[in-house]
VEXFI-561044 format. One record per residue (C-alpha): residue number from 1; x negated, y, z. Coordinates in steps of 0.5 Angstrom, whole numbers, plus 500, padded with zeros to 3 digits. Layout:
num	east	north	up
NUM	X	Y	Z;
...
END
This chain:
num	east	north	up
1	372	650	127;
2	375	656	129;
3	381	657	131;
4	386	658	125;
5	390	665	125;
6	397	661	125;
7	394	657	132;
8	392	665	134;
9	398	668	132;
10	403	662	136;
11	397	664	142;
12	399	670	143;
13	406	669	142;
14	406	665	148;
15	401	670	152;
16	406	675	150;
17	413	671	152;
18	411	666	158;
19	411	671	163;
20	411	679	162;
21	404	678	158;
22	401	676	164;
23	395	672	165;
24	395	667	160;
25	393	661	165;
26	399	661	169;
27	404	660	163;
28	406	652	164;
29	407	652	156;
30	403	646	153;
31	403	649	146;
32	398	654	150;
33	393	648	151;
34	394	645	145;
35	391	650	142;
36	385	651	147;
37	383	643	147;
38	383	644	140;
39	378	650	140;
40	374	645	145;
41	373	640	141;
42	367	645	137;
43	363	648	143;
44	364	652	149;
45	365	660	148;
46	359	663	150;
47	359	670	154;
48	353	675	155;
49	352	679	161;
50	358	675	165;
51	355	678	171;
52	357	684	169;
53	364	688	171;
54	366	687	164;
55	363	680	163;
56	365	677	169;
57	373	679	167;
58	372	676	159;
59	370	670	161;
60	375	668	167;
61	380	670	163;
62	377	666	157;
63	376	659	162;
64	383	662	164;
65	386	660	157;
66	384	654	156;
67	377	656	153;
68	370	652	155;
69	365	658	158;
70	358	658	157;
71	356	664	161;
72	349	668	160;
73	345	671	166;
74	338	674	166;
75	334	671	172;
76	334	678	176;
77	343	679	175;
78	346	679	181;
79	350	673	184;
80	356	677	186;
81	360	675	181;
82	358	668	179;
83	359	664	186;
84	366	661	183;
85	363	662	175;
86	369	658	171;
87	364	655	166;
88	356	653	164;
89	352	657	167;
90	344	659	163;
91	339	664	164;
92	336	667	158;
93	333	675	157;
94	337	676	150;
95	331	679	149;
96	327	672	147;
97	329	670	142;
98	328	663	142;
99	332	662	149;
100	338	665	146;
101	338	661	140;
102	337	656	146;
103	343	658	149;
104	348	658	143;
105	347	651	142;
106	353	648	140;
107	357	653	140;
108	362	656	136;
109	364	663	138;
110	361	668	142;
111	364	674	146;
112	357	679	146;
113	359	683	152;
114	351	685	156;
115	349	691	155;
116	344	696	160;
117	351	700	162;
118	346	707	165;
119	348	714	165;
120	341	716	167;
121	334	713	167;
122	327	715	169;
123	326	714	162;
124	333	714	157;
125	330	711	151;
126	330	705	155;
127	336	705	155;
128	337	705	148;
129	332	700	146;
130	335	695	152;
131	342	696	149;
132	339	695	141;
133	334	690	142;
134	339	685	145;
135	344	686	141;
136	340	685	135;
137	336	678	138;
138	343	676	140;
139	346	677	133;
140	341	675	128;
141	341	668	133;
142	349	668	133;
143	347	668	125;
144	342	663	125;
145	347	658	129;
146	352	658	124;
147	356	662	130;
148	364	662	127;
149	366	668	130;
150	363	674	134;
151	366	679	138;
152	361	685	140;
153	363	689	146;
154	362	696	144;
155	363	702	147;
156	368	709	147;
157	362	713	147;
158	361	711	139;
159	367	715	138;
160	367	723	137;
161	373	726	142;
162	379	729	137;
163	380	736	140;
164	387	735	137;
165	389	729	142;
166	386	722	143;
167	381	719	138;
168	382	713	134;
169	377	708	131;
170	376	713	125;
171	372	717	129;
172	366	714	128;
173	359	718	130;
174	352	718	129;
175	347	717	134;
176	345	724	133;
177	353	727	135;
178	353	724	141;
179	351	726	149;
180	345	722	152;
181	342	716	153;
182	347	711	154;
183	352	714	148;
184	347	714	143;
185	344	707	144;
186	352	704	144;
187	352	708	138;
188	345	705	134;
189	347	698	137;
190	354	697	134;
191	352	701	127;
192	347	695	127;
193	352	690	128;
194	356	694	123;
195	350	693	118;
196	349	686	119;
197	357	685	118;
198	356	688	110;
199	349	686	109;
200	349	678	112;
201	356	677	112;
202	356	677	121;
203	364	674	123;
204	363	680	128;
205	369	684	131;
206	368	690	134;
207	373	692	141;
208	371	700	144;
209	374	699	151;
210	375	706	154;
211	374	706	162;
212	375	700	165;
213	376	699	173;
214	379	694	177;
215	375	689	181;
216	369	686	180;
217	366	692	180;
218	359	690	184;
219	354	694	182;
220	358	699	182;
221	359	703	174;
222	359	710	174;
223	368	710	175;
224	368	706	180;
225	362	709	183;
226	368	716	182;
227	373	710	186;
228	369	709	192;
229	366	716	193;
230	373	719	193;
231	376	713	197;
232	371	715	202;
233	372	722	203;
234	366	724	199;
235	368	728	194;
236	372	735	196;
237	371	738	190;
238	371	736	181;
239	371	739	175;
240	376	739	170;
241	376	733	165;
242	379	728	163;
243	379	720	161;
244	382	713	158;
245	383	709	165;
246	384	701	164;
247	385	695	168;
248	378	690	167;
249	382	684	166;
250	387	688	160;
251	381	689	157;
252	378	682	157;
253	384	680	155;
254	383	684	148;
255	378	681	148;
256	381	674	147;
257	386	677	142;
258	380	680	139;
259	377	672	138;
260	383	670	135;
261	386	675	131;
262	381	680	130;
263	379	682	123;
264	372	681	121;
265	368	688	121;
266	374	692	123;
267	373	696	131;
268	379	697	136;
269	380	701	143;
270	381	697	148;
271	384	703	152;
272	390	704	158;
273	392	711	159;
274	390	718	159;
275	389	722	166;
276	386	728	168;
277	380	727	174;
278	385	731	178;
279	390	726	177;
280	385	720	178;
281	383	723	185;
282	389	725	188;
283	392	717	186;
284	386	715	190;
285	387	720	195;
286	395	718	196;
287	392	711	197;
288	387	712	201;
289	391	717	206;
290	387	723	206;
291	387	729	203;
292	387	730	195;
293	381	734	194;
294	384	742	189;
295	377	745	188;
296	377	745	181;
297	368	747	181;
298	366	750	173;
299	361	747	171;
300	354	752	171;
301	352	752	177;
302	353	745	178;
303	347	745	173;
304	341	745	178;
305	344	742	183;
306	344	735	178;
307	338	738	175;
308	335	737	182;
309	338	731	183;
310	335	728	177;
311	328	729	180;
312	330	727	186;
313	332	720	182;
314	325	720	179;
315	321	719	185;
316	327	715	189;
317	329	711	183;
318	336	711	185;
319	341	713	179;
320	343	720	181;
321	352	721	182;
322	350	728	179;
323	347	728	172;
324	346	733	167;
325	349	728	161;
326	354	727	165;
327	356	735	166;
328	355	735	159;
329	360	730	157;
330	365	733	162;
331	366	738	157;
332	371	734	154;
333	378	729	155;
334	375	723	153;
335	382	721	151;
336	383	714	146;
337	389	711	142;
338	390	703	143;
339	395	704	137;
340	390	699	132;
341	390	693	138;
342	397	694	140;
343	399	693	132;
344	394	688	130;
345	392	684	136;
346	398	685	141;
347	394	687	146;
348	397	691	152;
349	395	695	157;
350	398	696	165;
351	399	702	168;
352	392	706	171;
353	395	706	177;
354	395	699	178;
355	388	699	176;
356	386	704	181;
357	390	699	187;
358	386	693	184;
359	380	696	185;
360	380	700	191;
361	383	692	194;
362	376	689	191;
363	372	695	194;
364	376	694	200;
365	374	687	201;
366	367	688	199;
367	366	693	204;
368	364	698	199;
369	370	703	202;
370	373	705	209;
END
């Protein structure tokens, strides 16, 4: 039994109402519960990728909200974020095909959130297989086990920029239209999901964050990778872009609302607030004390400069901060409307700014900034 749309309506009403649309675990209203036990006596929620930035915050919110958590890690993720996991935890590859149909045994939902998140790799066609063939194992299971519901974490980068103002989630690309690896394989990997949905009847919603940053953010990901290079003092100059910041925990709460509220095979932007780079920067220089970098670089001679780094990566193996993919997607202001999951899941977003003093706090505490 999935949670029926009254129970997920009343959900979000009382996330909505008990406390300013904070965290759903510190709502004293019993309803809340009511609902969650009810989801309990079908099986856990499974999550993939929990020792992930984004996956850690899904199912720490979900656990926070009353649900049962099944975590999913491969043996060789990193444990930083699991020491106080809120849940079961199994160790699967998703792709081996029977230990994921392992895993899901007895569940009833599933929040599909692992993915390879790497702007650049010796080879970038592993990249898109690591990001396709997951996804189809984990899917193809989730239908072999008679799964209820499924949310697909998805990507802004399966979105084509709007030259004319933030993008919605009607312009869908092809993998052909967008820039490097990671886009593409985000791209293949959600048409499949889209396929499986219209072809064997997948009880999949989509949700496309845009940037998420907060804390948690061990590896860290290319923006908070921005965060601490910046709060160290380490980046005097920029150029000229532009990007959809949003809290991790905002986003795992869509992510929920997505669960109980989502319309089966529709995508929705879980997205914050448009800024440019310059205004990212100074934000972090203002918090940090130092000196908001005013240099705006153009983008051509940065050109071999990150074809060199590129090289360099290749021998050391280490991700270069400078890449060509990532000059090129600079050239535009990735900029994204939440209008769709603000009016369909109630989903709500705090302030980036917030977002920002949450994750330099977490890259604070790690040590990771001065």
């Amino acid at each position: 039994m999935i949670v029926s749309v009254d129970d997920a309506g009343e959900f979000n009403q009382i996330r909505a109402s008990g406390n300013g649309g904070g965290d759903a675990s510190a709502l004293p209203d019993a309803r809340l519960f009511r609902i969650a036990a009810r989801v309990a006596e079908d099986g856990p929620v499974v999550v993939t990728g929990v020792a992930g930035f984004v996956g850690a915050a899904v199912a720490r919110a979900a656990a926070a909200a009353g649900w049962p958590v099944r975590g999913i890690v491969r043996a060789s993720s990193t444990r930083r974020n699991l020491a106080d996991f809120p849940g079961e935890l199994v160790t699967a590859d998703l792709r081996d095909a029977e230990a994921v149909t392992r895993a899901l045994a007895g569940a009833r939902h599933l929040i599909h959130v692992a993915a390879d998140y790497r702007l650049w790799a010796r080879d970038p066609e592993e990249i898109v297989r690591n990001n396709r063939d997951t996804t189809a194992v984990v899917m193809h299971a989730a239908l072999a086990a008679g799964i209820e519901r499924i949310v697909h974490t998805s990507s802004v980068a399966t979105l084509l920029p709007d030259p004319a103002g933030p993008a919605d989630e009607t312009r869908g690309a092809a993998p052909h239209e967008v820039v490097g690896a990671y886009k593409r394989s985000k791209v293949v990997a959600e048409r499949l999901v889209e396929r499986l949905v219209a072809d064997a009847g997948l009880p999949a919603v989509i949700v496309n964050p845009s940037t998420p940053i907060g804390p948690r953010d061990a590896r860290p990901t290319p923006t908070g990778r921005i965060i601490v290079e910046a709060a160290n003092g380490r980046m005097p100059a920029f150029v000229d872009s532009g990007l959809n910041l949003v809290h991790v925990d905002d986003v795992a709460q869509g992510h929920l609302a997505a669960l109980t509220r989502g319309r089966i095979g529709e995508r929705y932007i879980l997205g914050g607030e448009d800024v440019t780079l310059a205004a990212l920067l100074a934000e972090i220089a203002a918090r940090t004390g130092r000196r908001a970098p005013t240099i705006s670089l153009p983008r051509a001679p940065l050109v071999p400069l990150a074809w060199a780094n590129e090289k360099l990566a290749t021998l050391t193996g280490r991700e270069p901060f400078l890449t060509l993919d990532g000059l090129r997607m600079s050239k535009h202001r990735m900029f994204y409307s939440s209008s769709k999951a603000m009016r369909e899941l109630g989903y709500r977003a705090r302030p980036w700014q917030a977002a920002v003093a949450d994750a330099l706090a977490w890259f604070r505490t790690e040590g990771m900034v001065r």
